[in-house]
C-alpha positions in Angstrom: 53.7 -27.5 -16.9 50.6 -25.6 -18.4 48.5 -24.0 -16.5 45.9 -24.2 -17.8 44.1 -20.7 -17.3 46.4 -17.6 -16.0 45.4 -14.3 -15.0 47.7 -10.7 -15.7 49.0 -9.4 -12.4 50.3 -6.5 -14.2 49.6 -5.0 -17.9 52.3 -6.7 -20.4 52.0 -7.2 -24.3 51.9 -10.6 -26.0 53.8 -11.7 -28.7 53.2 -13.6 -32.0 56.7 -15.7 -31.9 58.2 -16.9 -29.1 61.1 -14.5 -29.7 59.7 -11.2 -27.7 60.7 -7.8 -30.0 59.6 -5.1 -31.3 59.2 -6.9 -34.4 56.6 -9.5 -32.5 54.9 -7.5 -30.2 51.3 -7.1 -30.5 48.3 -6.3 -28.4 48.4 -5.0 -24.8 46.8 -7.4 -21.5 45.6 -5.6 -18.8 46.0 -6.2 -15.1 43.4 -9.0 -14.3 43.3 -10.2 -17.8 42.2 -14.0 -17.8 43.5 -15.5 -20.8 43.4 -19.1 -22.0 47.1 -21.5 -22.6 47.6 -24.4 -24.9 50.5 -25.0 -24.1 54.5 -24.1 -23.0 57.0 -23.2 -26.2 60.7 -21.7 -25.8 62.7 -19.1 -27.1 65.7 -19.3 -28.4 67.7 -19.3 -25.5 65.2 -21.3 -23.1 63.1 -18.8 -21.8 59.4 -20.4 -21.6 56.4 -18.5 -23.1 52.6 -19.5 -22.6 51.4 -20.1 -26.0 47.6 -18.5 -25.4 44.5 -20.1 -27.6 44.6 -17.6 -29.9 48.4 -18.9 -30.7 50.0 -15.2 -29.8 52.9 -15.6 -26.7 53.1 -14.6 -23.1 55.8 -14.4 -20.7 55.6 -17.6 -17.9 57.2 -15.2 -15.4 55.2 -15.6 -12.1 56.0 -12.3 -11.3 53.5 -11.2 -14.3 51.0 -14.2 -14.6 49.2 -16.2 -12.0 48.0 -19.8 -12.1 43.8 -19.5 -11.5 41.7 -22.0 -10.5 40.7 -24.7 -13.1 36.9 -23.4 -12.4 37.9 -19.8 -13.2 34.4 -19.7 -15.2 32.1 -19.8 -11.9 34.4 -16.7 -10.3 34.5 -13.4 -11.1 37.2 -11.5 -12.7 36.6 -8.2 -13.3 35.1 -5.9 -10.7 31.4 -6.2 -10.7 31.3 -2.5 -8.4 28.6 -4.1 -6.5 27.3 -7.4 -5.5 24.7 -8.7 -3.0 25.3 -11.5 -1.0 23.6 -14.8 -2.1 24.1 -16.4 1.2 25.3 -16.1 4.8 29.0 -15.5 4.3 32.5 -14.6 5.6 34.6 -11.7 5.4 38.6 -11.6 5.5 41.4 -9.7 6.5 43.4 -11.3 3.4 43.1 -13.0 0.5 44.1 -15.8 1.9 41.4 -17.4 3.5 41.5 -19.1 6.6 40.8 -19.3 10.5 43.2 -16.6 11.1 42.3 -13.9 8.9 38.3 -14.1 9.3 36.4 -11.6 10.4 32.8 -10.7 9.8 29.8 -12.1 8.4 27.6 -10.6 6.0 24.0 -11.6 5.7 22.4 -13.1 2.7 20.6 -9.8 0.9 23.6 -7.5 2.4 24.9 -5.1 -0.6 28.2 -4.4 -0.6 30.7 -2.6 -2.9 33.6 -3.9 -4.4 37.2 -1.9 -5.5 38.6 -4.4 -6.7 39.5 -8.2 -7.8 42.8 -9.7 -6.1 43.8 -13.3 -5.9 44.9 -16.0 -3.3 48.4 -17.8 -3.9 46.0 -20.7 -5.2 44.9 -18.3 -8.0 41.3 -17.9 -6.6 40.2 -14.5 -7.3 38.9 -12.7 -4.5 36.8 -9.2 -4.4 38.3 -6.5 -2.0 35.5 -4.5 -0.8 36.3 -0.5 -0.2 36.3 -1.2 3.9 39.6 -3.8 2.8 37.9 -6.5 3.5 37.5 -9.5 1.3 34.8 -11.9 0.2 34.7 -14.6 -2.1 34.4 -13.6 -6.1 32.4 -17.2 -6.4 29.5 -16.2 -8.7 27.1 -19.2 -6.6 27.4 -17.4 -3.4 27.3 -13.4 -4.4 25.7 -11.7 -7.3 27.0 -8.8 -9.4 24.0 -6.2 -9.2 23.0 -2.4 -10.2 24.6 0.4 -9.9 20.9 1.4 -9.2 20.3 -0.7 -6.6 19.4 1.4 -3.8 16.0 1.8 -5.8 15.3 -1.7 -5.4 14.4 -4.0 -2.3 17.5 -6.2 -1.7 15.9 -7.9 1.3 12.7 -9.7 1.9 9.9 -7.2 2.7 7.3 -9.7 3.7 4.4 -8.1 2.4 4.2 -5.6 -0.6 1.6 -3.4 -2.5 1.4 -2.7 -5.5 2.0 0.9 -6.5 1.4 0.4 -10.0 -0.8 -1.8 -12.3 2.3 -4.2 -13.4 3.1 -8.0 -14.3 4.2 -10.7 -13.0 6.6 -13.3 -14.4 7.4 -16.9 -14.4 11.0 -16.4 -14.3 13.6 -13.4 -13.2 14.0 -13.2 -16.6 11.0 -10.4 -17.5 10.1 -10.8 -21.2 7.1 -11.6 -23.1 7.7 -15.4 -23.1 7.8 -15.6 -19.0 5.6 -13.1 -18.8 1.9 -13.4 -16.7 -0.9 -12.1 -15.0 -1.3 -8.5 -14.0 -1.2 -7.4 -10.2 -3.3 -4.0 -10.1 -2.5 -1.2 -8.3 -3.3 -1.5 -4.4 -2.9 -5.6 -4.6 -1.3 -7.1 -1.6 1.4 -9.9 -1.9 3.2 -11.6 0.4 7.1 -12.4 -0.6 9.1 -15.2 -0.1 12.4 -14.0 -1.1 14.9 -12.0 -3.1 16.2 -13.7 -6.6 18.2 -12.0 -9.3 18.2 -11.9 -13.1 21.1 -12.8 -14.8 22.0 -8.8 -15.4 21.7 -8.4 -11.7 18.5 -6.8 -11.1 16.9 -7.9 -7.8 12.8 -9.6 -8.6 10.5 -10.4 -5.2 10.0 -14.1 -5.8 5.8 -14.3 -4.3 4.8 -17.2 -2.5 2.6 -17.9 -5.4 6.3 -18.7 -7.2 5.4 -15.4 -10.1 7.9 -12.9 -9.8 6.9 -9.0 -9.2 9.6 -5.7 -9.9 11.4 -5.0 -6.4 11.8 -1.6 -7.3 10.5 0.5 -5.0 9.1 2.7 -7.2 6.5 0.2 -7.8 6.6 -1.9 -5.1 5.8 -0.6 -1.3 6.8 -2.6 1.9 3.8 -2.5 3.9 3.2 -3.3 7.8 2.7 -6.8 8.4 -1.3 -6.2 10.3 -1.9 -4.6 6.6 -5.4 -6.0 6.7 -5.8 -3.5 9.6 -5.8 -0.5 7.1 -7.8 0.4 3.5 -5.0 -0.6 0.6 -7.8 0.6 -1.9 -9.4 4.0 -2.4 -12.8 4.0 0.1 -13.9 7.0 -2.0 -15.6 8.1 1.2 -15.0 7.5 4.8 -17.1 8.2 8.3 -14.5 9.2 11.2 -15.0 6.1 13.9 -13.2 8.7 16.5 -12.1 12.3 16.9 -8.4 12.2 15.0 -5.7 14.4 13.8 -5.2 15.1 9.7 -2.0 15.6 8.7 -0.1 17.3 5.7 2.0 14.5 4.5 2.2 10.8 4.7 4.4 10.9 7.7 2.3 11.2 10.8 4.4 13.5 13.4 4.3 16.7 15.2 6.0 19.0 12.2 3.0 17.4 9.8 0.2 17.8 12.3 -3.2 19.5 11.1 -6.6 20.2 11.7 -8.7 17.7 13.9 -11.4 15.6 12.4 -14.7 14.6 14.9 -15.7 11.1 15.1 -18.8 11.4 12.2 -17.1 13.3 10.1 -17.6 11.9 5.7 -14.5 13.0 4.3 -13.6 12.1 0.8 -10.6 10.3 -0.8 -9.1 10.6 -3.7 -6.2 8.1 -3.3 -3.8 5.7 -0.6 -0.3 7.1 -0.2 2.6 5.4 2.3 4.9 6.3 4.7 8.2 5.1 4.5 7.6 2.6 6.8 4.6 1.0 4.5 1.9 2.1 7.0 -0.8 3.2 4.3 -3.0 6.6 4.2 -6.2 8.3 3.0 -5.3 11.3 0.5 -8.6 13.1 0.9 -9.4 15.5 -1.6 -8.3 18.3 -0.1 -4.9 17.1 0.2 -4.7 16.6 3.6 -3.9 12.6 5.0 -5.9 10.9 7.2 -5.3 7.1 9.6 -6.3 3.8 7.1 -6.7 1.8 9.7 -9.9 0.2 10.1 -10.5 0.9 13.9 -10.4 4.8 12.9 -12.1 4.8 10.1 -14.9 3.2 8.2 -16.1 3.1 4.4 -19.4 4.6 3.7 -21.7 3.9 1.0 -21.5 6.3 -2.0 -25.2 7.5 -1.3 -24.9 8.7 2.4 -26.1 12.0 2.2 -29.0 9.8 1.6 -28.4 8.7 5.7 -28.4 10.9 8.5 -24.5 10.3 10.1 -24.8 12.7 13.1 -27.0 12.0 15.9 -30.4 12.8 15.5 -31.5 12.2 19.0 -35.3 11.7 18.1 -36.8 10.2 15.2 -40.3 9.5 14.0 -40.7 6.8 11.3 -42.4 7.7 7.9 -42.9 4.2 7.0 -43.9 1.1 9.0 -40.4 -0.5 9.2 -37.9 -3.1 11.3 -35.7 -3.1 13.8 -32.8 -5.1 14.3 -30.9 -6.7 17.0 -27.2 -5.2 15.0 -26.0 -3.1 12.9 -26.0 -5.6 10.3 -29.9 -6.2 8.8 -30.7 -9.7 7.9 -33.2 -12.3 8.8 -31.4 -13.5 11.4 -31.0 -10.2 13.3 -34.6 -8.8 12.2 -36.8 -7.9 15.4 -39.7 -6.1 16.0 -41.8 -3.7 13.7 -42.2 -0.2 14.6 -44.9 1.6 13.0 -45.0 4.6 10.9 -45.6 7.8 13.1 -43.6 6.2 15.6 -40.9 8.4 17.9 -37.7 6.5 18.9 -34.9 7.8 21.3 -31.2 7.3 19.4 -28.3 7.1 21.6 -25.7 7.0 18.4 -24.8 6.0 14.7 -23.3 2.7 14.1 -22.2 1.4 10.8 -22.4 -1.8 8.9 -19.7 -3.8 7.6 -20.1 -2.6 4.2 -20.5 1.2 5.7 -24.1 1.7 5.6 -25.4 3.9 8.8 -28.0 2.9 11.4 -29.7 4.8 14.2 -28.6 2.5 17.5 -32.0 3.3 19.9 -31.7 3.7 23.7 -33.5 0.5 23.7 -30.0 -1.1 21.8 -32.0 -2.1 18.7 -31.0 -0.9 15.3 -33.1 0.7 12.6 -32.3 2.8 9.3 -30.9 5.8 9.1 -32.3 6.5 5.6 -33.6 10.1 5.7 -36.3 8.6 3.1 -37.4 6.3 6.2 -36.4 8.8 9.3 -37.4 11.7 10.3 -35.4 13.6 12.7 -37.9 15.3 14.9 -37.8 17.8 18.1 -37.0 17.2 21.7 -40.7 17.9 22.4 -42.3 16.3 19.4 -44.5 14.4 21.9 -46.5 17.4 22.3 -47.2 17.1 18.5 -49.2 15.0 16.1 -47.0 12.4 13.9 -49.5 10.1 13.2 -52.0 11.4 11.0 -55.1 12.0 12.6 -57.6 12.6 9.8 -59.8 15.0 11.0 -59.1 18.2 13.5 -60.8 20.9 15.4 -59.1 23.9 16.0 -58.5 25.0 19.4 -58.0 28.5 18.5 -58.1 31.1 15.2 -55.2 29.4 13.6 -53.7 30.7 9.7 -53.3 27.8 7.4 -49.8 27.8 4.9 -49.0 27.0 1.3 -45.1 25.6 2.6 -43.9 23.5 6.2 -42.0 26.6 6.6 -44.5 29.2 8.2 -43.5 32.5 7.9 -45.8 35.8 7.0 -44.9 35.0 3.5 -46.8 31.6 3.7 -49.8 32.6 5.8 -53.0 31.8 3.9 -56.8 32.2 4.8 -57.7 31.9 8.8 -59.9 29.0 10.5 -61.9 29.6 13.3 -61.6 28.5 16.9 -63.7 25.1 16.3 -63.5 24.6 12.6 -63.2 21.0 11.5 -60.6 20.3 9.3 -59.9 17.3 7.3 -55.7 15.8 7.0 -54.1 13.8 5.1 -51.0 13.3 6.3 -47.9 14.9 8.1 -44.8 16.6 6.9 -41.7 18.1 8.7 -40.2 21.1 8.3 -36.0 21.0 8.1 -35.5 21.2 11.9 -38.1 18.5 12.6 -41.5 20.2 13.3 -44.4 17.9 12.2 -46.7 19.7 10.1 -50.5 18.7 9.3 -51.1 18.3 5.4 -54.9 19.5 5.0 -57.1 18.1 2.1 -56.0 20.7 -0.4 -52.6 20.6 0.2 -52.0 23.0 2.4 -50.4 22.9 6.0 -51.4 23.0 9.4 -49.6 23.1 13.2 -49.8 19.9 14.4 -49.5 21.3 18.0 -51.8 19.8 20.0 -52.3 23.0 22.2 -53.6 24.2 18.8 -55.5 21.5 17.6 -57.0 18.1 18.6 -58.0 15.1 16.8 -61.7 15.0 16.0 
């Protein structure tokens, strides 16, 4: 009877006639050879020969050809060297499958490696794995992959970032006809699953149903709390608490460097991973730093604009608010506090999008703007802020063309009693008020020194 479709269980030649010779022998059929048969024919003296589709002649020994399976098509037959499990499956002892030779189970996404393709007595082909175990060769339930594949994600990683700009497809077929957006570098994605191309290369299949490169080259599995952490570049963070820096990506004792104080700006120049996905600040100076959120805060660009160390006392330049938090809006907006003013701050506080404010004893908010503020002395009671517009010295005092008074500055003397006409204050760099006389020219504003007229 024909079978239909046999397999080689060892190499032998075929034939063109059905009398095997020297004269009829033609090409070579390896072991595991599947080959194709029209029909049964005999030789001369009743030996039967598989007459192939091609018309050449095999021998029907069963010691050198097996009966396959009808649906030989959906297995396969030549050693695909490594496969991934489409499903939850079975391993076996034998190529026989059954009760008593099961054994393990392999997990969908489980890569395994194959030596080679034997059969069952049914003639279904099996693939014997290099631990001797076998699994099923049926192309619906494992998937020949790359030799490569340890550079791609074989099981669902949840939750990826994008190390690369790179596109997405419509299909696990990436070309230009199923090809679609573009995901830029530092986009996070959540993953539904694994799916494969037709040539075996693993795709993350998104929840959005587009397809993204599993290879981890491009890809990153990141921590599931990833909203926790900065995936894109802050450009410049404020430390939120005093915390280690470290010389590589992985955060251990061997990496371990200098310590950073909480209000410390420290710039980045990128996000790098660990190997377990948890993402971190490349500062500039090549050291790593935490991205998580609780740590560490964005800044705006402009904050050496802001004063982001505790200036203890203040004095306002300008008649400005206060708020009730650190975020300024209408609904938080409190009293006014005039210009001149001297405020007690207990801390810095930041805003959502990273702008400081000075958080008072009082617990209301204002600006931290060094255009605004003026950090002041301990003492600076004992000194005019408010401009008093006219003076009389207490005592011979020199006035000085700079806030800075040194012997260098000193310009003509007053008398004890001279009137003296301001108009306005400035500070020095440490926060001493200074009187700004008529002609531009400075002043103490000490009121041991001189009193408002």
């Amino acid at each position: 009877m024909n079978p239909g479709t046999i397999v080689m269980k060892k190499d032998d030649y075929q034939y063109s006639g059905v009398e095997f010779n020297s004269g009829t022998k033609g090409n070579l059929n390896k072991k595991g050879t599947v080959l194709k048969v029209k029909g049964i024919s005999y030789s001369a003296n009743g030996t039967p020969r598989l007459q192939l589709s091609n018309n050449a002649f095999i021998t029907a020994h069963k010691s050198n050809v097996l009966k396959t399976t009808s649906n030989i098509t959906n297995f396969y037959t030549a050693n695909p060297q490594k496969i991934v499990m489409k499903i939850d499956d079975y391993a076996f002892r034998s190529a026989e499958f059954n009760d008593k030779t099961q054994d393990k189970t392999y997990k969908k996404g489980a890569v395994l490696n194959v030596k080679g393709i034997e059969y069952s007595t049914a003639g279904t082909p099996r693939l014997l794995l290099t631990n001797n175990l076998y699994v099923t060769a049926n192309k619906a339930k494992v998937q020949k992959i790359k030799s490569n594949i340890a550079n791609f994600h074989t099981t669902n990683p949840e939750k990826i970032v994008m190390k690369i700009d790179d596109y997405a497809f419509r299909s696990a077929e990436f070309n230009d006809k199923t090809q679609d957006k573009t995901y830029k570098k530092g986009a996070v994605l959540n993953v539904k699953g694994i799916e494969y191309s037709a040539a075996g290369t693993p795709r993350l299949l998104l929840t959005n149903n587009l397809y993204v490169t599993a290879n981890k080259a491009k890809v990153q599995k990141i921590k599931s709390n990833i909203a926790n952490f900065y995936t894109t570049n802050p450009k410049k963070i404020v430390m939120k608490i005093d915390d280690y820096a470290f010389k590589s990506a992985e955060f251990n004792d061997k990496t371990q460097g200098k310590t950073y104080k909480k209000g410390t700006i420290l710039n980045v120049k990128g996000i790098e991973y660990s190997a377990a996905g948890t993402p971190r600040l490349l500062l500039t100076n090549n050291l790593y730093v935490t991205a998580n959120k609780t740590m560490v805060q964005k800044v705006t660009s402009s904050i050496a604009n802001f004063y982001t160390e505790n200036p203890k006392k203040i004095v306002m330049k300008i008649d400005d608010y206060a708020f009730k938090s650190a975020e300024f809006n209408d609904k938080t907006q409190g009293k006014t506090y005039k210009k001149g003013t001297v405020l007690n701050v207990k801390g810095i506080e930041y805003s959502a999008a990273g702008t400081p404010r000075l958080l008072l004893t009082n617990n209301l908010y204002v600006t931290a703007n060094k255009a605004k503020v003026q950090h002041t002395i301990a003492n600076v009671a004992q000194y005019y802020t408010v401009d008093p517009g006219t003076v009389i010295l207490k005592r011979d005092e020199y006035q000085h063309n700079s806030v800075s008074f040194t012997q260098a500055t000193k310009g003509k003397l007053h008398k004890k009693g001279s009137s003296l006409k301001t108009k306005g204050i400035a500070f020095t760099k440490t926060g001493y008020p200074r009187l700004i006389l008529n002609d531009g020219n400075y002043l103490t504003a000490n009121k041991d020194y001189v009193e408002k007229k």
